[in-house]
NUMIKOL-829776 format. One record per residue (C-alpha): x negated, y negated, z negated; residue in one letter. Coordinates in nm, 4 decimals, decimal comma, m for minus. Each point is the difference from the previous one (the first is absolute). Layout:
BEGIN
- X; Y; Z; residuo
- X; Y; Z; A
...
END
This chain:
BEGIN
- X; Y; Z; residuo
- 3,6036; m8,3062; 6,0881; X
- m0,0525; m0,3450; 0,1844; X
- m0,0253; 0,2338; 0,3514; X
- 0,3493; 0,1667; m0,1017; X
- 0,1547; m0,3607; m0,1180; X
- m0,0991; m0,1455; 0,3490; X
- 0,1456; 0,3129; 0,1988; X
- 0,2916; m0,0318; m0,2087; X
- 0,0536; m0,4260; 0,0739; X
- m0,0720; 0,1102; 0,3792; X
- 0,3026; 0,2466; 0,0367; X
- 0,2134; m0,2513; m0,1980; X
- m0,0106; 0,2442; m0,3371; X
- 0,0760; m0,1588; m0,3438; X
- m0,2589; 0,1257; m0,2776; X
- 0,1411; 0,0357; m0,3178; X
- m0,0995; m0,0116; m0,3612; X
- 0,0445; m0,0443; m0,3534; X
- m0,1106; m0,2600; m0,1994; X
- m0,1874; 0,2478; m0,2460; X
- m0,1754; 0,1579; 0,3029; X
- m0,1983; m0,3002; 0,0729; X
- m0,1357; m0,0693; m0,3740; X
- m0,0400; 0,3408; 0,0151; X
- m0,2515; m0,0346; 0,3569; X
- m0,1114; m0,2668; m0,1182; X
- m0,4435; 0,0055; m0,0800; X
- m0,2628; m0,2620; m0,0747; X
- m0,1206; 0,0746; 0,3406; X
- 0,2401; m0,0504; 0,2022; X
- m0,0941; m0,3647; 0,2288; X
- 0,2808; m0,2554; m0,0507; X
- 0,0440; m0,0642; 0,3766; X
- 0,0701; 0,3668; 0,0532; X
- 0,2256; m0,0014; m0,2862; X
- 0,2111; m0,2517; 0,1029; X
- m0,0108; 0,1323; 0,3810; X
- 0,1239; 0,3348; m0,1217; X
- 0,3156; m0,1509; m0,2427; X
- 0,0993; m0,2359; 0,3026; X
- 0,1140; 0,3140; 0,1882; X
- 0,1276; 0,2094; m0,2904; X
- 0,4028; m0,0932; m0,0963; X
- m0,0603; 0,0165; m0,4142; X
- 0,3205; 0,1499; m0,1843; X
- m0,0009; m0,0839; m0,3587; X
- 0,0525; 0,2533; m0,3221; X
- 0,2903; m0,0795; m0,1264; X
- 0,2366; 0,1325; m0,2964; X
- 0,1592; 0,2414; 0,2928; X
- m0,2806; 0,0946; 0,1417; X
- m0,1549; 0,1054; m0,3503; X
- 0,3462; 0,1994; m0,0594; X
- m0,0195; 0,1611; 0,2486; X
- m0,3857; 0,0915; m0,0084; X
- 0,0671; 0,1267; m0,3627; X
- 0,2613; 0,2355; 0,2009; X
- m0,2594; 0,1104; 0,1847; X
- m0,2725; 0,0896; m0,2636; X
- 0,2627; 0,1734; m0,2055; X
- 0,1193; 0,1907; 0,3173; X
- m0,3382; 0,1161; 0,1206; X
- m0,1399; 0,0624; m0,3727; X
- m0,3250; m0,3018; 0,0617; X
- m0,0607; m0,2295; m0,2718; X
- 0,0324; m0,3715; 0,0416; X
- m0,3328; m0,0953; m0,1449; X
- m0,1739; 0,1738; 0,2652; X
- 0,2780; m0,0449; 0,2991; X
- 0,1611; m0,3140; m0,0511; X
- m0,0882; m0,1914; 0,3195; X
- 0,0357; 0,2820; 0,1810; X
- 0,3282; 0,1090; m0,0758; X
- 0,1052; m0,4478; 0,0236; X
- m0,1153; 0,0566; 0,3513; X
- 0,1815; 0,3742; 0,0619; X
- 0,3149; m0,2210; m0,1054; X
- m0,0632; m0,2861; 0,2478; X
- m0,1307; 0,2573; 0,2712; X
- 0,3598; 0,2004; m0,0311; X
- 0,2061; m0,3111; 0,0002; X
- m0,1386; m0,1241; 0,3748; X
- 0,2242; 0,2346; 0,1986; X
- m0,1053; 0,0779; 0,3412; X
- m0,3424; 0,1958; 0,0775; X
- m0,2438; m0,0983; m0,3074; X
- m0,3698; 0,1194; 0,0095; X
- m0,1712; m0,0508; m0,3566; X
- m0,3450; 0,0080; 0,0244; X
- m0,1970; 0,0894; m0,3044; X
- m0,3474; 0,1931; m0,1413; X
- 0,2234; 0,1744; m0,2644; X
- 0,2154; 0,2637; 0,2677; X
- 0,1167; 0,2348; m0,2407; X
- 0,1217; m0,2538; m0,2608; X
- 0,1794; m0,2347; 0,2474; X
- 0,1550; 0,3032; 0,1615; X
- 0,1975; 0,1025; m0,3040; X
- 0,0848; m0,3631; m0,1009; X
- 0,1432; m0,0862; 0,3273; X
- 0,1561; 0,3208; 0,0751; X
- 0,1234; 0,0637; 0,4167; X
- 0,0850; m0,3146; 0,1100; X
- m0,3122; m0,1716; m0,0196; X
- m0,2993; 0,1846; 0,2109; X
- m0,3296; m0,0398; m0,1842; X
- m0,3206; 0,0301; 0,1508; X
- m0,3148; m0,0057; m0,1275; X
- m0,2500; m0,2738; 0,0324; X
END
């Protein structure tokens, strides 16, 4: 990720994520500096009452449950709401793919 976040700050990209997403990356070994390197190129979007409206939307829409796809579906939400050409990266393809639907591409990490 730290090789795609640099590419991206290069060509002028914004990386975008959800507040949930980064408790959610988030391990014991993960080195502070890094960390903090990482979140001071990443634009943050919090979850808030909308976005969890809408996210319950989605899991009723695509038939997921929210105990197992709640962050993902917060971050299908704030993916959607970007406009323009939005690339979500992810290790859960299939998942992300329904929740976001066609105007988010998702690729797999």
């Amino acid at each position: 990720m730290i090789a795609r976040l640099k590419d991206a700050h290069r060509s002028g990209i914004r990386v975008v994520t959800s507040s949930m997403t980064l408790i959610e990356a988030y391990h014991g070994q993960v080195q502070h500096a890094a960390w903090a390197w990482a979140m001071s190129r990443v634009v943050v979007e919090p979850v808030t009452r909308d976005v969890a409206e809408r996210a319950v939307g989605l899991l009723r829409d695509t038939g997921l449950h929210g105990h197992k796809y709640a962050i993902d579906a917060a971050l299908a939400v704030i993916a959607g709401r970007l406009g323009g050409s939005v690339v979500l990266y992810t290790s859960d393809e299939d998942d992300m793919t329904k929740l976001c639907g066609e105007g988010v591409r998702v690729v797999a990490l």
